[in-house]
N, C-alpha and C positions, 0 to 999 in steps of 0.2 A: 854426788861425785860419779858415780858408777853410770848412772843417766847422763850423764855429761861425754864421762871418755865412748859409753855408745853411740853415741850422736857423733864425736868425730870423726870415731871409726867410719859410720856411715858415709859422711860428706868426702870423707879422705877416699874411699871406696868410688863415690860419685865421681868424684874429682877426677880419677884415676881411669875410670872405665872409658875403654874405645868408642870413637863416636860412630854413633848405627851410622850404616851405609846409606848412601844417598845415589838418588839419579844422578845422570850425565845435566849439567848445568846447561841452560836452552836459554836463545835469547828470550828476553820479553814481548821483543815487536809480536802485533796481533797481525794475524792473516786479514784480507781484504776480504767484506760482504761480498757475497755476490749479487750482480743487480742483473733486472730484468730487462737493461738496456744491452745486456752483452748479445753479439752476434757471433757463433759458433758453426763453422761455414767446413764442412767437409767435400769429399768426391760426393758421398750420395747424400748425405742430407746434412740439413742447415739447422741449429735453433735455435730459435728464436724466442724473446718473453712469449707467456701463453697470454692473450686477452679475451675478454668476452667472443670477439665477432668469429674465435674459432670454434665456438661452440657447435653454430650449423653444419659444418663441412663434419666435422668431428663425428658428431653424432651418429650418421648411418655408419659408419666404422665399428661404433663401441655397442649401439643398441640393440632390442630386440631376443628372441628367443635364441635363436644360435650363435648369442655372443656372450648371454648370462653368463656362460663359465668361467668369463674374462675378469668375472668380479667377486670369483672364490674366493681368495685372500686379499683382497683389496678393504678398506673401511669402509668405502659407498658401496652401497645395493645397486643391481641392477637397473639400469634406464629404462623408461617404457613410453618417457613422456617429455617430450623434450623443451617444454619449458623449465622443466626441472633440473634439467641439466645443465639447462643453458645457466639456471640460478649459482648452482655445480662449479662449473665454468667461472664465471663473474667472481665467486669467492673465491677460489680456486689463484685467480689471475691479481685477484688484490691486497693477495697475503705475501708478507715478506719473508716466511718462515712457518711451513717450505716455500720456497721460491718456483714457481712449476716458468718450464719452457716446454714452448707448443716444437715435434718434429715435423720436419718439412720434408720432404722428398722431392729432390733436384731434377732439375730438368739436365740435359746434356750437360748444358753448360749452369756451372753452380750460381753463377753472377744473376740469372735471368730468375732465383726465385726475391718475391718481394719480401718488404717485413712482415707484413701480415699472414702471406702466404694460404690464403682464404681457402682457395681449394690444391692446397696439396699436402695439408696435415692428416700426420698418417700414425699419431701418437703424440702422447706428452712423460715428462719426467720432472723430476723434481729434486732439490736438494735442501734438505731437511738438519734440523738438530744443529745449527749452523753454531759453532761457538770460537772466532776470531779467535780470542784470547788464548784459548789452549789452539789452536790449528786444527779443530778436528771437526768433519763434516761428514754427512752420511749424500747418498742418493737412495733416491725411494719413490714411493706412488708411480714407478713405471707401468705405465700403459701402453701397448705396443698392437694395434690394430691388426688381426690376421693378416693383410697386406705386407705389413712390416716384419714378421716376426720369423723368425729363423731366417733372415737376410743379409748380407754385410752391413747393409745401412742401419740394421738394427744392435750390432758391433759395433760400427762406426761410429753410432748415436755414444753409446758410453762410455768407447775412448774421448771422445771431445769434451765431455762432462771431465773423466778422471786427469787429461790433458789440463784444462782449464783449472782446476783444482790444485794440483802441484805448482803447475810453470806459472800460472795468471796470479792466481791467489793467494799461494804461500802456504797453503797448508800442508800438517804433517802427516794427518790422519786423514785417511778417505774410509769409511763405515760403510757395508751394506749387512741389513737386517728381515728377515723375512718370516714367516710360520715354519714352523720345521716339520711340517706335512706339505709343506708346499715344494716337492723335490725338484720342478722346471728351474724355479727360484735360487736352489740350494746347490742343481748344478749350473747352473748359468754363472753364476758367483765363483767357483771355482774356476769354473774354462776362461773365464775375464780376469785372473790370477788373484783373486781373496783370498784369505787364507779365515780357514774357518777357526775360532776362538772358542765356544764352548756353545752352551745352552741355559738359556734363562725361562726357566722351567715354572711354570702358570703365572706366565710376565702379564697377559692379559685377555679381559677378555670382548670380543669381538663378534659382535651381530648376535649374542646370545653363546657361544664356544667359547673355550676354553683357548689360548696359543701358548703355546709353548716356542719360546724369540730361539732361533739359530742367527747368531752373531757371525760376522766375518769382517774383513779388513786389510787394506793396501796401506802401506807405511811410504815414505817420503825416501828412503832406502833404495826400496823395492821398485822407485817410479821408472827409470833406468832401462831396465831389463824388460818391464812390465809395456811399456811404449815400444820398446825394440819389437816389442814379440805382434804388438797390435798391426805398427804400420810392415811388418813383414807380411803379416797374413792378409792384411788390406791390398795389401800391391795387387794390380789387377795379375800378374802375370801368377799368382797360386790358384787362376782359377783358373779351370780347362773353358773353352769354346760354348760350354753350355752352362757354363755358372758353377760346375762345382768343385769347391775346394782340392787342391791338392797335398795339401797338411794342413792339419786341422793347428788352432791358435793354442793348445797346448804345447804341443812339438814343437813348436816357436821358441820354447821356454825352458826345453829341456838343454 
């Protein structure tokens, strides 16, 4: 008997108790793949799926001794030999996940570069961790050829990526993920407005080292503001006469 009325109590108790909180109810529709037929067409540069044939052109970009350093935090080793790369390249171009697209650098006129864009890739990127169902995607394996790199076209490059992401595909979540030694990385990710999340502390390890993941991330909220501040600082008229910035793409944002 005594067993009994404590077991009502219990269930009366269960019964009774507030239901735990829940998230904001989200539709179900999944975000759209992205495929490597999409054409991503800015002022400076274009991009385009990565394929094998831009292996050649790519290569004196990325290779050699005074570009090793380009492949610090990256998962591949330094190139030395370019059939290897080009192997590199080929898998690279035939995975759906990540899905890499080759950057192009425009001629005057953005119309005049081709699809293949054979010689005027100037880097590749990629979007990784791709999960429709929840809306949530990363960009990652950026490679940005000293030509490209601290240039608007190298800005421009991952506005059209996080562009594409929100307005094309529907996603909620845009991820970027990096070594947290790796500080170009970790401030690049901010000035492009991530917001950093924490630290996934001996997440993996890599070429023999230990990484330590600094996590950061762009919400479907925040896309708004986030494109406001890009094509503001994009506008040729924040550059002076010799290229350089007149507010930097933070101040955009403040």
């Amino acid at each position: 008997m005594q067993n009994a009325q404590r077991l009502f109590r219990t269930l009366t108790t269960m019964t009774s108790r507030t239901s735990n909180p829940l998230g904001a109810a989200v539709s179900g529709s999944p975000a759209r793949h992205p495929s490597r037929d999409t054409r991503l067409a800015g002022r400076y540069v274009t991009l385009v799926g990565l394929s094998a044939q831009h292996a050649d052109p790519l290569y004196p970009h990325l290779s050699g001794p005074e570009n090793a350093h380009l492949w610090d935090y990256m998962f591949d080793e330094p190139y030395d030999d370019i059939d290897v790369f080009r192997n590199s390249v080929k898998a690279k171009a035939a995975s759906q996940d990540p899905l890499f697209y080759a950057i192009l650098a425009n001629s005057q006129d953005a119309s005049t570069v081709d699809d293949n864009g054979i010689d005027k890739i100037v880097g590749m990127a990629s979007y990784l961790r791709i999960a429709p169902n929840h809306r949530c995607i990363e960009v990652g394996n950026i490679m940005y050829s000293p030509q490209l790199q601290r240039t608007p076209a190298a800005t421009e490059a991952m506005y059209l990526m996080a562009r594409h992401v929100f307005e094309d595909l529907g996603y909620r979540r845009y991820e970027w993920k990096c070594n947290s030694l790796n500080a170009p990385s970790r401030r690049a990710a901010l000035r492009l407005g991530f917001t950093f999340e924490g630290l996934f502390r001996k997440h993996m390890i890599v070429k023999g080292h230990n990484r330590d993941t600094a996590w950061y991330s762009m919400v479907d909220d925040e896309w708004p503001g986030i494109k406001q501040a890009f094509e503001a600082w994009l506008d040729p008229i924040n550059f002076d006469s010799e290229g350089k910035q007149e507010k930097r793409l933070e101040e955009f944002r403040q």
